[in-house]
mmCIF file of the N, C-alpha and C atoms, coordinates in Angstrom:
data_MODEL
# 
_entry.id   MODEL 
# 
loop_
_atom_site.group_PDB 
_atom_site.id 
_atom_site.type_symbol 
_atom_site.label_atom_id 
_atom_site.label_alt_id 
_atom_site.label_comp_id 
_atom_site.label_asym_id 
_atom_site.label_entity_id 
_atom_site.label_seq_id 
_atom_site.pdbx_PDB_ins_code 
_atom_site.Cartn_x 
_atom_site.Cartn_y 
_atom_site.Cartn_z 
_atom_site.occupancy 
_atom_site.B_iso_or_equiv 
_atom_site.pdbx_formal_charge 
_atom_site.auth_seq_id 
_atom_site.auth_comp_id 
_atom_site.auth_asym_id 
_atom_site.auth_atom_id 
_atom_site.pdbx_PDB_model_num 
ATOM 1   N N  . UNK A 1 1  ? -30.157 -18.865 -35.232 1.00 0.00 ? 1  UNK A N  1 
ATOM 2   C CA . UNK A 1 1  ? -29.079 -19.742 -35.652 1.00 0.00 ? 1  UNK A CA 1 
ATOM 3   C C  . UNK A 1 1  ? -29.631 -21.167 -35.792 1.00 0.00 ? 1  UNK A C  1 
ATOM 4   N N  . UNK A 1 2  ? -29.018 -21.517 -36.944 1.00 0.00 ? 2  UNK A N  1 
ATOM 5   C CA . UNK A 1 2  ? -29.640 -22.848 -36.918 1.00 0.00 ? 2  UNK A CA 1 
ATOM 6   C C  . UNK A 1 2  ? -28.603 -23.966 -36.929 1.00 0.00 ? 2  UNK A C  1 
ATOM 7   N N  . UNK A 1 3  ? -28.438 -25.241 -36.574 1.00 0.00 ? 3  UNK A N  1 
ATOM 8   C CA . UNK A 1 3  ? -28.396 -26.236 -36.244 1.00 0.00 ? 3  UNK A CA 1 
ATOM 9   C C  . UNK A 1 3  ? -27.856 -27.059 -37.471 1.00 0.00 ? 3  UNK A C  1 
ATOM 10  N N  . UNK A 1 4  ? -26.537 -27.426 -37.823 1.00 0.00 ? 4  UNK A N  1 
ATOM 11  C CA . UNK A 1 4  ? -26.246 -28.806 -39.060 1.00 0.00 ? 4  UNK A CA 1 
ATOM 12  C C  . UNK A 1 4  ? -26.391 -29.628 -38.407 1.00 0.00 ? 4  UNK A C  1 
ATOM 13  N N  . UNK A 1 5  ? -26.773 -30.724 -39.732 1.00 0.00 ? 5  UNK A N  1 
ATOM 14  C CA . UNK A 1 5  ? -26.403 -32.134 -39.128 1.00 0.00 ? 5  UNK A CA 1 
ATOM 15  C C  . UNK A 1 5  ? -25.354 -32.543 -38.388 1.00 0.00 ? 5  UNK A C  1 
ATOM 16  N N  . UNK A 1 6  ? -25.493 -33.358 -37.027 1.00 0.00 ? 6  UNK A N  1 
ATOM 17  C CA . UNK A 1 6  ? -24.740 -33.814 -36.258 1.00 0.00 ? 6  UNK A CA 1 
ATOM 18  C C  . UNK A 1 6  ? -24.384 -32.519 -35.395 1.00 0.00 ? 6  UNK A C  1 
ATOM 19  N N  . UNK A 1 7  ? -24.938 -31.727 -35.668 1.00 0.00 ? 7  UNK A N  1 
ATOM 20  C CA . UNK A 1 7  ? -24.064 -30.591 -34.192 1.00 0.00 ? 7  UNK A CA 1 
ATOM 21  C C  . UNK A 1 7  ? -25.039 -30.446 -33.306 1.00 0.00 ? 7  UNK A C  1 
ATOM 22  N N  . UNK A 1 8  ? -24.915 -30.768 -31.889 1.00 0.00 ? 8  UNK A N  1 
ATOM 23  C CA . UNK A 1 8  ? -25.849 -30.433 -30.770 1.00 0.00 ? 8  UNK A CA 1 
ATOM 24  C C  . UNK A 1 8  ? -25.237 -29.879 -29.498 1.00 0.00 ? 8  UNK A C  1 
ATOM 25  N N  . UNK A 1 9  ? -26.282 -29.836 -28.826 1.00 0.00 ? 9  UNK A N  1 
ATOM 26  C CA . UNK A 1 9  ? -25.628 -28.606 -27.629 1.00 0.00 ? 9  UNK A CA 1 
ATOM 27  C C  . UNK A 1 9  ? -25.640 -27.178 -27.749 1.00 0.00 ? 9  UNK A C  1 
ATOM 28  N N  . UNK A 1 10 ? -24.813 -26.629 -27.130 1.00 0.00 ? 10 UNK A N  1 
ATOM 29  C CA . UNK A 1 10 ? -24.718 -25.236 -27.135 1.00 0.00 ? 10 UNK A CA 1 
ATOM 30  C C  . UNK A 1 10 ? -23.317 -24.675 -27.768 1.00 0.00 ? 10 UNK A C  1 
ATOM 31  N N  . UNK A 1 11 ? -23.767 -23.872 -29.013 1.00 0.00 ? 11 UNK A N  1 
ATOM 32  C CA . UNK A 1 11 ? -22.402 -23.797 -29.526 1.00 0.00 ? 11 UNK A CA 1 
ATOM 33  C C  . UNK A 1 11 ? -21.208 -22.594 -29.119 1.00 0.00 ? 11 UNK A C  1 
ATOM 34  N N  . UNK A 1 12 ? -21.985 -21.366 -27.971 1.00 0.00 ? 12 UNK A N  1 
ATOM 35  C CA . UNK A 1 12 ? -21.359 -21.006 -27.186 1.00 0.00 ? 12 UNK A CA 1 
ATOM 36  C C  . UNK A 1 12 ? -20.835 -21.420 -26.394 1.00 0.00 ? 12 UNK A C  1 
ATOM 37  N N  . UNK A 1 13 ? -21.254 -22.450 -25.943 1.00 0.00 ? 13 UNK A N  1 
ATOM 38  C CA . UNK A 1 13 ? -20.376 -23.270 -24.485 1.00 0.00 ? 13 UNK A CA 1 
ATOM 39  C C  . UNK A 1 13 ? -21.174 -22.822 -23.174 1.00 0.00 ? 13 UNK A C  1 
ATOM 40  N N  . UNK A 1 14 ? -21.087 -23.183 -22.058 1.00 0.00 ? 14 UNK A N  1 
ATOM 41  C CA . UNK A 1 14 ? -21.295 -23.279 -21.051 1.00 0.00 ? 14 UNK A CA 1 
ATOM 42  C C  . UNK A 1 14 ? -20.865 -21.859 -20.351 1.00 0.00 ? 14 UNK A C  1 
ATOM 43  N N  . UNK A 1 15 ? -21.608 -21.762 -19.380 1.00 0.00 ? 15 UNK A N  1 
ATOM 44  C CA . UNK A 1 15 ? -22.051 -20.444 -18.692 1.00 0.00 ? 15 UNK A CA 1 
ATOM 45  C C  . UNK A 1 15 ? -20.726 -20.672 -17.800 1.00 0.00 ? 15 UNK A C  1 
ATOM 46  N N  . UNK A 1 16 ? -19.873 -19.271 -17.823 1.00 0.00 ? 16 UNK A N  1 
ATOM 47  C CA . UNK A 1 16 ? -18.275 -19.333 -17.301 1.00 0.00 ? 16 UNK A CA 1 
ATOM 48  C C  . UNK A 1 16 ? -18.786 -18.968 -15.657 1.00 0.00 ? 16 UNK A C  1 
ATOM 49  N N  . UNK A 1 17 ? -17.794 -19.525 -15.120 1.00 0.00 ? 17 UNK A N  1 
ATOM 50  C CA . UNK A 1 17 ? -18.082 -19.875 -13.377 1.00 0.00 ? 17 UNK A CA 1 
ATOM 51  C C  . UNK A 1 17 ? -18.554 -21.331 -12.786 1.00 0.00 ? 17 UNK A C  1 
ATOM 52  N N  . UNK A 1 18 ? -18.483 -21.695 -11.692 1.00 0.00 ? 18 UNK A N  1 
ATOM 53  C CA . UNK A 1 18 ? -19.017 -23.012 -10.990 1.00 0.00 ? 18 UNK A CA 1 
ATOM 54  C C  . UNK A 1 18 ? -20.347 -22.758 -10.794 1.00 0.00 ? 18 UNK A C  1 
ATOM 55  N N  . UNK A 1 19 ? -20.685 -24.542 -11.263 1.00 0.00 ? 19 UNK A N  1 
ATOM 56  C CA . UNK A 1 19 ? -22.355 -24.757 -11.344 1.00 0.00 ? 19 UNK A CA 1 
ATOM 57  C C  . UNK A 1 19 ? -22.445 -25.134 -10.535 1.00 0.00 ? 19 UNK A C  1 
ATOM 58  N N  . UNK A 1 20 ? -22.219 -25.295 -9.120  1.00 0.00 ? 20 UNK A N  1 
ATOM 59  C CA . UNK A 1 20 ? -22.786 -25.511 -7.897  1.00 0.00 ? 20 UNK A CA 1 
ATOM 60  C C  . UNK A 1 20 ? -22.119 -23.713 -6.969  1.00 0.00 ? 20 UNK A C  1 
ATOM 61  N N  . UNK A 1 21 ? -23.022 -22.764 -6.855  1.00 0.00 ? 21 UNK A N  1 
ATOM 62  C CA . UNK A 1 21 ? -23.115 -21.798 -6.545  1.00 0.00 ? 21 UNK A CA 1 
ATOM 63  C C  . UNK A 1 21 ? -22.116 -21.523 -5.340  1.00 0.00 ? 21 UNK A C  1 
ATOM 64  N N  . UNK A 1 22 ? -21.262 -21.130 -5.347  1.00 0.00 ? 22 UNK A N  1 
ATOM 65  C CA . UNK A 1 22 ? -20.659 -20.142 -3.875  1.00 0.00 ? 22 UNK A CA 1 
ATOM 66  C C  . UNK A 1 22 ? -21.073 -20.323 -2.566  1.00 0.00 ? 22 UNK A C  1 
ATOM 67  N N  . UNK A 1 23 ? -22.070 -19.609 -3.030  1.00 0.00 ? 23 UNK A N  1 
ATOM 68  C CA . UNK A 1 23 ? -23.150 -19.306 -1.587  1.00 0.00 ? 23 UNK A CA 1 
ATOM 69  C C  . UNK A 1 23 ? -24.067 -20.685 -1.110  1.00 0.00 ? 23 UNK A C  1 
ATOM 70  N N  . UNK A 1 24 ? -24.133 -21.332 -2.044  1.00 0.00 ? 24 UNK A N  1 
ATOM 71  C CA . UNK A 1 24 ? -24.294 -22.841 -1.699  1.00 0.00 ? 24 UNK A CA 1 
ATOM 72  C C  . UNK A 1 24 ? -23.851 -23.938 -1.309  1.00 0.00 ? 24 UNK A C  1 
ATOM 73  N N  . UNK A 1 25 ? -22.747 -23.521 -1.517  1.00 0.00 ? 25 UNK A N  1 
ATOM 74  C CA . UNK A 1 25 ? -21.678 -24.090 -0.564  1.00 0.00 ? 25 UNK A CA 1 
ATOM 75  C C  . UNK A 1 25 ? -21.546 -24.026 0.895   1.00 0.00 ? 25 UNK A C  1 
ATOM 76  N N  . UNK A 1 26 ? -21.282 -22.801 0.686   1.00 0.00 ? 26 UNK A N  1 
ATOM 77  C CA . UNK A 1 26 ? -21.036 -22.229 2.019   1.00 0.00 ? 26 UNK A CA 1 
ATOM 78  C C  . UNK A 1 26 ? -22.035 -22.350 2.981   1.00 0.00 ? 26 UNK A C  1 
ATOM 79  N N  . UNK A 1 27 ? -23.563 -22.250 2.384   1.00 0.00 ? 27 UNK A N  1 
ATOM 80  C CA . UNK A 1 27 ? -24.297 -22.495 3.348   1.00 0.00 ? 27 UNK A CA 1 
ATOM 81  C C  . UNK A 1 27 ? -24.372 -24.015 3.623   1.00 0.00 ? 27 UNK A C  1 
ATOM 82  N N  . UNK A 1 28 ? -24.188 -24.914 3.381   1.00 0.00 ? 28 UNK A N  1 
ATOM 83  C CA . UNK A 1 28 ? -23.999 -26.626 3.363   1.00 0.00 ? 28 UNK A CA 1 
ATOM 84  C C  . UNK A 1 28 ? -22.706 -26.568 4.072   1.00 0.00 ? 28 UNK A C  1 
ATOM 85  N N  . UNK A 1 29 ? -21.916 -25.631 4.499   1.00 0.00 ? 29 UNK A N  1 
ATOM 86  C CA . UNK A 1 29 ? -20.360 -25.888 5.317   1.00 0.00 ? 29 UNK A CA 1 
ATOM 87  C C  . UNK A 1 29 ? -21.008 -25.618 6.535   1.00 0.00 ? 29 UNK A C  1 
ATOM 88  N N  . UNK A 1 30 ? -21.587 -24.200 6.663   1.00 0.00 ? 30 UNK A N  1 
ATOM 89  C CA . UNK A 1 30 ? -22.377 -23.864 7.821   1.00 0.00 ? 30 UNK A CA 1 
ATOM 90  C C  . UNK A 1 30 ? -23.301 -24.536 8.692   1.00 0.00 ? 30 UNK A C  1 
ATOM 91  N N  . UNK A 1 31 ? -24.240 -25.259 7.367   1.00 0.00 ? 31 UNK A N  1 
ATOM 92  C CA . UNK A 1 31 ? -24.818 -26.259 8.347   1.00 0.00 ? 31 UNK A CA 1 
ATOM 93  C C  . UNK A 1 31 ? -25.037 -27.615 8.602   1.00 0.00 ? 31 UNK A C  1 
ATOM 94  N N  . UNK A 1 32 ? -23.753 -28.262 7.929   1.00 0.00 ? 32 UNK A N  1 
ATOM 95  C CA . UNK A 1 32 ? -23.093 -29.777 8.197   1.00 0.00 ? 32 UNK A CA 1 
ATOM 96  C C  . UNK A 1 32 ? -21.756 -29.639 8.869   1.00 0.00 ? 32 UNK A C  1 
ATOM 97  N N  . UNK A 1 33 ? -20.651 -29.012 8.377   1.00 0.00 ? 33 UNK A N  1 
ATOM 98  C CA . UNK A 1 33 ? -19.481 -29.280 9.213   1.00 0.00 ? 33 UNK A CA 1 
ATOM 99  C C  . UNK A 1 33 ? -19.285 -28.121 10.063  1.00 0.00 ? 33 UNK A C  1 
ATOM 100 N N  . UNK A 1 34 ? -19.241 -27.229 9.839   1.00 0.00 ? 34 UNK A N  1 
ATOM 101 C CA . UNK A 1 34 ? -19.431 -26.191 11.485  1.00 0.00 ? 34 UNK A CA 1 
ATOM 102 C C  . UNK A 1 34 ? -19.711 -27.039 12.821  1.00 0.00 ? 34 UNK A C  1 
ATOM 103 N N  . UNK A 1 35 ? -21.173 -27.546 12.717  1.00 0.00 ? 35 UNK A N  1 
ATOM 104 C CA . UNK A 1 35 ? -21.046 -27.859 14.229  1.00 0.00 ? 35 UNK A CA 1 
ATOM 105 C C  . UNK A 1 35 ? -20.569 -28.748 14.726  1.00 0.00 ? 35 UNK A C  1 
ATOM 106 N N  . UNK A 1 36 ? -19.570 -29.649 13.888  1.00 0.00 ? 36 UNK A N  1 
ATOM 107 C CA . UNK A 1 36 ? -19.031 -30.611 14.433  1.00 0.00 ? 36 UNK A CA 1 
ATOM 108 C C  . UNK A 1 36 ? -17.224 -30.324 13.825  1.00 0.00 ? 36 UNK A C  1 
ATOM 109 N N  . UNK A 1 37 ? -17.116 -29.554 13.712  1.00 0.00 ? 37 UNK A N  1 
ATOM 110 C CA . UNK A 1 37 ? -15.682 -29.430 13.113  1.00 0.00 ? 37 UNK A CA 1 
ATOM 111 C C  . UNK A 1 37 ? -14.716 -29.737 14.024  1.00 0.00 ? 37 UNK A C  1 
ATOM 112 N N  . UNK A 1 38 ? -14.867 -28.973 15.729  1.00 0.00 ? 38 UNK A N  1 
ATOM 113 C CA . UNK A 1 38 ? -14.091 -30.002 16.722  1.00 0.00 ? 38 UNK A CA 1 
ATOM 114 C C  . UNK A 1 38 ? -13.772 -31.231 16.781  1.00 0.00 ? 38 UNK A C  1 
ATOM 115 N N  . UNK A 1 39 ? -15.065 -31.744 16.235  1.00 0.00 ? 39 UNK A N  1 
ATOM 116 C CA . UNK A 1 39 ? -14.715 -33.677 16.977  1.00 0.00 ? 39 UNK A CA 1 
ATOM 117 C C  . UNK A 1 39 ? -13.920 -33.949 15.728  1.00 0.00 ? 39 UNK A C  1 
ATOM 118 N N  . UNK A 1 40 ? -14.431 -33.695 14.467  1.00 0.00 ? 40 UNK A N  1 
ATOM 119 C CA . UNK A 1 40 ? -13.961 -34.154 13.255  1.00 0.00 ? 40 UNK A CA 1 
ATOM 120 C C  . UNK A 1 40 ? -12.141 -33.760 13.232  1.00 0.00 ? 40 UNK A C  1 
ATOM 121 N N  . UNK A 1 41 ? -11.951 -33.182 13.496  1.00 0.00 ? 41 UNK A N  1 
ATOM 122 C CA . UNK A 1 41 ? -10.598 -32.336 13.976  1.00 0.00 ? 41 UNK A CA 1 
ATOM 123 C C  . UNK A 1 41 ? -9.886  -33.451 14.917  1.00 0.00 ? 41 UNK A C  1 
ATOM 124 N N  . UNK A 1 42 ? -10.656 -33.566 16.093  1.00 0.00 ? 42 UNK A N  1 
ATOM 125 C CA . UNK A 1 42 ? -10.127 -34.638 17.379  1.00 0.00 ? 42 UNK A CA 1 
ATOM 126 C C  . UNK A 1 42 ? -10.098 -35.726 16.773  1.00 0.00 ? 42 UNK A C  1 
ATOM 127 N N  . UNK A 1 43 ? -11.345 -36.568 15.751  1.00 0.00 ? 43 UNK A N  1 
ATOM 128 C CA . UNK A 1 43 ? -10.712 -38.197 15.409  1.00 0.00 ? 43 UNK A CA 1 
ATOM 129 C C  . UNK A 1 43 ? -9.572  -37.451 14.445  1.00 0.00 ? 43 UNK A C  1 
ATOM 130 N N  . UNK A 1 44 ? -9.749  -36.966 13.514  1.00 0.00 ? 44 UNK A N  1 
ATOM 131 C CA . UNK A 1 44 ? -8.748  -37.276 12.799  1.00 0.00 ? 44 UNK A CA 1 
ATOM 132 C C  . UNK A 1 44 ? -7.115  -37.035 13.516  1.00 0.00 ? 44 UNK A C  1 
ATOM 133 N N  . UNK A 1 45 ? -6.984  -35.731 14.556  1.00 0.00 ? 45 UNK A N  1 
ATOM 134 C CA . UNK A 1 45 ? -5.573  -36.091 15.379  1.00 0.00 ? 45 UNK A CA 1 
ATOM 135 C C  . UNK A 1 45 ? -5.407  -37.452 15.815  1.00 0.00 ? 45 UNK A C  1 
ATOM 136 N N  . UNK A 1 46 ? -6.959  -38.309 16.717  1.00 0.00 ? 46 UNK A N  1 
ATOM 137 C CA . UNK A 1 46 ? -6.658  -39.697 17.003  1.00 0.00 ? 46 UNK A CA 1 
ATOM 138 C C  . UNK A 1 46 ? -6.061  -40.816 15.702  1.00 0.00 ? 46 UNK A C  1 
ATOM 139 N N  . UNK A 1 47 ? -6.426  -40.467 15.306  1.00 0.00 ? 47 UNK A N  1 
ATOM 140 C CA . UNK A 1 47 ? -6.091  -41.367 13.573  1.00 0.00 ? 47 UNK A CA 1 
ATOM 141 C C  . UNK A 1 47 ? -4.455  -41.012 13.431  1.00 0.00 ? 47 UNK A C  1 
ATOM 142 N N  . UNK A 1 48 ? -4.560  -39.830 13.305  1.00 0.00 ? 48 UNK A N  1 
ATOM 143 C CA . UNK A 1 48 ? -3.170  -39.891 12.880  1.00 0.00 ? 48 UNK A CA 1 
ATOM 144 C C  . UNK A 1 48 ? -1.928  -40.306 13.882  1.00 0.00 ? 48 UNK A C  1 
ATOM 145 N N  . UNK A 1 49 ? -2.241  -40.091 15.213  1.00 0.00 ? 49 UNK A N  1 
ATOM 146 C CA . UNK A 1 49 ? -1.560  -40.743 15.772  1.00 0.00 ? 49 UNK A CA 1 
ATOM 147 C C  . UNK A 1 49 ? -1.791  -42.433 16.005  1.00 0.00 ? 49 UNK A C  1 
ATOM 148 N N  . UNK A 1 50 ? -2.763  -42.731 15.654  1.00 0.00 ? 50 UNK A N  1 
ATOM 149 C CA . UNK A 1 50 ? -2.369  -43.693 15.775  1.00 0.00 ? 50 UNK A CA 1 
ATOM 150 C C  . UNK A 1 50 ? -1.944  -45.029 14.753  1.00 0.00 ? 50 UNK A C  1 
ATOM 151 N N  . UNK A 1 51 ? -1.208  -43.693 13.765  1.00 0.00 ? 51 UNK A N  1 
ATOM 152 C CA . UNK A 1 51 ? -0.641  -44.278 12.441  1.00 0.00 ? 51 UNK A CA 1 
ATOM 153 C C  . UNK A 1 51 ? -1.184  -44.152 11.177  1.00 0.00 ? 51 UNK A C  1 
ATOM 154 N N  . UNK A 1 52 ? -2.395  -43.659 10.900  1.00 0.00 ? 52 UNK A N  1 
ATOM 155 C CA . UNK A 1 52 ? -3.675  -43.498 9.853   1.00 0.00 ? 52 UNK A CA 1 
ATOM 156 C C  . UNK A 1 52 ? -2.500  -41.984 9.103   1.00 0.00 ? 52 UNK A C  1 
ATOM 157 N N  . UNK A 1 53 ? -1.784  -42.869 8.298   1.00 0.00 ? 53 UNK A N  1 
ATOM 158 C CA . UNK A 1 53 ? -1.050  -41.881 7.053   1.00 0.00 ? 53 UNK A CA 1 
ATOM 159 C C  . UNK A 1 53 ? -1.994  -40.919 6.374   1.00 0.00 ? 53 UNK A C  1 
ATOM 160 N N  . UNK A 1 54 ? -2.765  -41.264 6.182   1.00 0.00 ? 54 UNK A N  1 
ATOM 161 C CA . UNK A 1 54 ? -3.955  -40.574 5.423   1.00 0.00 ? 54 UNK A CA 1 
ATOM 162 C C  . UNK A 1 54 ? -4.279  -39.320 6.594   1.00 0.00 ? 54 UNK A C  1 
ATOM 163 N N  . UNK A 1 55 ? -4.669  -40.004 7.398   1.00 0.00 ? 55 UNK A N  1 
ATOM 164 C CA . UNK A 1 55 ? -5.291  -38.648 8.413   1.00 0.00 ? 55 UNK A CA 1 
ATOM 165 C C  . UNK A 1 55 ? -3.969  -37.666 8.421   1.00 0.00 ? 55 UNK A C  1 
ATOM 166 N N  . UNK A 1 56 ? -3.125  -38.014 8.795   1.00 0.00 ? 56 UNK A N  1 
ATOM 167 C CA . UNK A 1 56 ? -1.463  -37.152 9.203   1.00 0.00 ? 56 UNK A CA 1 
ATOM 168 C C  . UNK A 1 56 ? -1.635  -36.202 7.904   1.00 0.00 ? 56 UNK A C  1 
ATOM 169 N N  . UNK A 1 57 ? -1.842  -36.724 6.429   1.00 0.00 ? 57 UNK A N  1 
ATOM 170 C CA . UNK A 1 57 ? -1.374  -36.146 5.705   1.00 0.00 ? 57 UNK A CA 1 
ATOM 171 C C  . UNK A 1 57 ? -2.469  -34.784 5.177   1.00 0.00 ? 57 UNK A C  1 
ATOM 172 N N  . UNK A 1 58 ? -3.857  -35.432 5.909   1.00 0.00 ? 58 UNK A N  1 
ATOM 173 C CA . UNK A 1 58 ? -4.682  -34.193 5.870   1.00 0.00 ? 58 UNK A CA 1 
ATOM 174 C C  . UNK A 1 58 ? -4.781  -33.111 6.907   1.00 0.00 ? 58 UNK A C  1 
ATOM 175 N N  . UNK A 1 59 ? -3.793  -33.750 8.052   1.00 0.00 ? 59 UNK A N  1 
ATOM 176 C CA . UNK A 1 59 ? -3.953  -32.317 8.996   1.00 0.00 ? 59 UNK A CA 1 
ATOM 177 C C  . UNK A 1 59 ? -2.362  -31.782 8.724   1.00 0.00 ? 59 UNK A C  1 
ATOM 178 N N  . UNK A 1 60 ? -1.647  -32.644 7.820   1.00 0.00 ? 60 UNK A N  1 
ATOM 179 C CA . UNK A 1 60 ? -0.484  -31.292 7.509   1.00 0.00 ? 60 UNK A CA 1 
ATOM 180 C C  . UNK A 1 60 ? -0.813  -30.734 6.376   1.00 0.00 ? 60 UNK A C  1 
ATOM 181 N N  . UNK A 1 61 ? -1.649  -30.840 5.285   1.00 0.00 ? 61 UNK A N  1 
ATOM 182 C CA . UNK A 1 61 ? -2.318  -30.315 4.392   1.00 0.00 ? 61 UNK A CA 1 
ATOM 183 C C  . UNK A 1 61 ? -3.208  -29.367 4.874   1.00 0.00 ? 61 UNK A C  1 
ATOM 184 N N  . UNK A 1 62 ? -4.301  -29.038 5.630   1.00 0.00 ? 62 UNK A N  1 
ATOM 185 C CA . UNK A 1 62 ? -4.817  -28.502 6.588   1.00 0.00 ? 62 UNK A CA 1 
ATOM 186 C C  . UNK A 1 62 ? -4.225  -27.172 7.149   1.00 0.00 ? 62 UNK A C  1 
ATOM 187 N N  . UNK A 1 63 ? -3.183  -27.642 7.909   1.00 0.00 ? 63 UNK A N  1 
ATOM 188 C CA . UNK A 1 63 ? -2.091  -26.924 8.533   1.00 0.00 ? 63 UNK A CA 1 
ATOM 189 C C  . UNK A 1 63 ? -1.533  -26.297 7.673   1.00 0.00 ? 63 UNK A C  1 
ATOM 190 N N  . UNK A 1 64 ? -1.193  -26.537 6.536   1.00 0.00 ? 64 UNK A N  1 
ATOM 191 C CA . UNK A 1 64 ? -0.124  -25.597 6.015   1.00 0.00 ? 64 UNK A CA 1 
ATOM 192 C C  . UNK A 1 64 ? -1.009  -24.861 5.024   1.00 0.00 ? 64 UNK A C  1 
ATOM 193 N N  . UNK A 1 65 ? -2.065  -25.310 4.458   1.00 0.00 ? 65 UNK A N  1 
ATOM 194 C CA . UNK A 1 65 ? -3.304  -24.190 3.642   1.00 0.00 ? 65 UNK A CA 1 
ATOM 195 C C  . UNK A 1 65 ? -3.254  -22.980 4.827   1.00 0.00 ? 65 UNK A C  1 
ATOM 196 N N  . UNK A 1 66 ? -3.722  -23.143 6.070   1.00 0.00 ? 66 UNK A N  1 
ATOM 197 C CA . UNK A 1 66 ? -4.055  -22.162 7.200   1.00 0.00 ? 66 UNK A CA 1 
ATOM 198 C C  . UNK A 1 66 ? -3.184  -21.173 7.090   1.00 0.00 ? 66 UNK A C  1 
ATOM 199 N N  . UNK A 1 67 ? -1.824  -21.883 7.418   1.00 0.00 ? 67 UNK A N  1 
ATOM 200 C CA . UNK A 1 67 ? -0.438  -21.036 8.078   1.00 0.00 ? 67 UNK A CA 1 
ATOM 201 C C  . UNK A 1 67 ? -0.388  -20.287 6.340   1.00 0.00 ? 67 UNK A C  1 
ATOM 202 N N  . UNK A 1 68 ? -0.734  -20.530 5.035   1.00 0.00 ? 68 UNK A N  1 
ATOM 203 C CA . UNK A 1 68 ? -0.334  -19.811 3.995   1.00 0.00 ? 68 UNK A CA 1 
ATOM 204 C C  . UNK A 1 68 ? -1.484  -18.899 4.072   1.00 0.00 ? 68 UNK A C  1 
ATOM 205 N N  . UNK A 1 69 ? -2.453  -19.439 3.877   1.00 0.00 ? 69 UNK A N  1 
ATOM 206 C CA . UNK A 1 69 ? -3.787  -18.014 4.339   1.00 0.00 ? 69 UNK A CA 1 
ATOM 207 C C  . UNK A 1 69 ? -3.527  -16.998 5.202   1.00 0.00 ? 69 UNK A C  1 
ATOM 208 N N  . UNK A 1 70 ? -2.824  -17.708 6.111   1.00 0.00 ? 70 UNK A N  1 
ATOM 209 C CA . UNK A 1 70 ? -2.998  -16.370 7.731   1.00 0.00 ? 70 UNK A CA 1 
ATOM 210 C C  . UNK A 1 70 ? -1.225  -15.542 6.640   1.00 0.00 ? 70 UNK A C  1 
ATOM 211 N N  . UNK A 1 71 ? -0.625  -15.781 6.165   1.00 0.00 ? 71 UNK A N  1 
ATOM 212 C CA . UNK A 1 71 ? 0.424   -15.592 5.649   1.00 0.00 ? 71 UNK A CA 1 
ATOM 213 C C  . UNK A 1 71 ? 0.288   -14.239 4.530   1.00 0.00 ? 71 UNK A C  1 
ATOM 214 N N  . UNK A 1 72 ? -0.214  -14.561 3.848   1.00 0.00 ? 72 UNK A N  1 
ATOM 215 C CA . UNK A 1 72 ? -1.139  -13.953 2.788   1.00 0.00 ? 72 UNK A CA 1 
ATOM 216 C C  . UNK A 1 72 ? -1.790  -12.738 3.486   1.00 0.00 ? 72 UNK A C  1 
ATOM 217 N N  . UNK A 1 73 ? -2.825  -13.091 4.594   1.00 0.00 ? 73 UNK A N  1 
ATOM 218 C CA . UNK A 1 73 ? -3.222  -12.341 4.961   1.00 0.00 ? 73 UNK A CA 1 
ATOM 219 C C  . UNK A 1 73 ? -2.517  -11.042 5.800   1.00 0.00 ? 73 UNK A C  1 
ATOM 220 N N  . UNK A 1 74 ? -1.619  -11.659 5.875   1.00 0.00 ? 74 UNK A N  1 
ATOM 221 C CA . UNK A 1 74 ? -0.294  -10.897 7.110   1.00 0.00 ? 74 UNK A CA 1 
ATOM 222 C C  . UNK A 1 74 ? -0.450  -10.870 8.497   1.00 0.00 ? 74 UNK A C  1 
ATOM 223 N N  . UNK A 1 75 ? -0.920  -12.065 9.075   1.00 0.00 ? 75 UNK A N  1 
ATOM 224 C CA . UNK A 1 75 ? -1.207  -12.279 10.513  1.00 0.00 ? 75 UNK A CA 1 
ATOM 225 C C  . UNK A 1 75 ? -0.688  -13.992 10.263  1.00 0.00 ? 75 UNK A C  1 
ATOM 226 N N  . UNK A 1 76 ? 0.253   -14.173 9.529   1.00 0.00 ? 76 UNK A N  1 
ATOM 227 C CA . UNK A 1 76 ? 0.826   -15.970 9.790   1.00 0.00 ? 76 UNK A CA 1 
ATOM 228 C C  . UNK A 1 76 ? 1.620   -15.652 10.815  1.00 0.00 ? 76 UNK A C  1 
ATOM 229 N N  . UNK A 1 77 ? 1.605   -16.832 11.442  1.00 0.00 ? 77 UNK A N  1 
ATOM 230 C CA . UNK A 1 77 ? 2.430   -17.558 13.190  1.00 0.00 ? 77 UNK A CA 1 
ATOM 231 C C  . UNK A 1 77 ? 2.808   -18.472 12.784  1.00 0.00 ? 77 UNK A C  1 
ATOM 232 N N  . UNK A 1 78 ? 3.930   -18.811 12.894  1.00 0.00 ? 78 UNK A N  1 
ATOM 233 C CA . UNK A 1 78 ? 4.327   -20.289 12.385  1.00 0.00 ? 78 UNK A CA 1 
ATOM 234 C C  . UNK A 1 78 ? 5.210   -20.775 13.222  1.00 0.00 ? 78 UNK A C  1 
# 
């Protein structure tokens, strides 16, 4: 296939799925926030109580992703 003037790139488009891999992720969750997910957990409850809107609104965001997962899954407690 060849190429007109002014057309570049790929004229199929881009390879379908995310370009930063799954499993690359996951291993960068495993070994940055895993071992500290407690404390990170504890400031942000300190934050939010002590008024940090932002923090509040990520541990009820947080909270309610969980409680719909465990939900989904059919083991939600709410």
């Amino acid at each position: 296939m060849t190429f007109r003037p002014g057309q570049s790139g790929n004229p199929s488009g881009a390879r379908p799925g995310p370009r930063f891999g799954r499993a690359a992720l996951e291993r960068a969750v495993r070994t940055h926030v895993a071992p500290v997910i407690d404390e990170l957990v504890e400031r942000t409850v300190e934050a939010a109580l002590k008024g940090d809107t932002g923090a509040a609104a990520a541990l009820v965001n947080a909270y309610s992703t969980a409680m719909a997962t465990s939900a989904n899954k059919g083991t939600g407690t709410a």
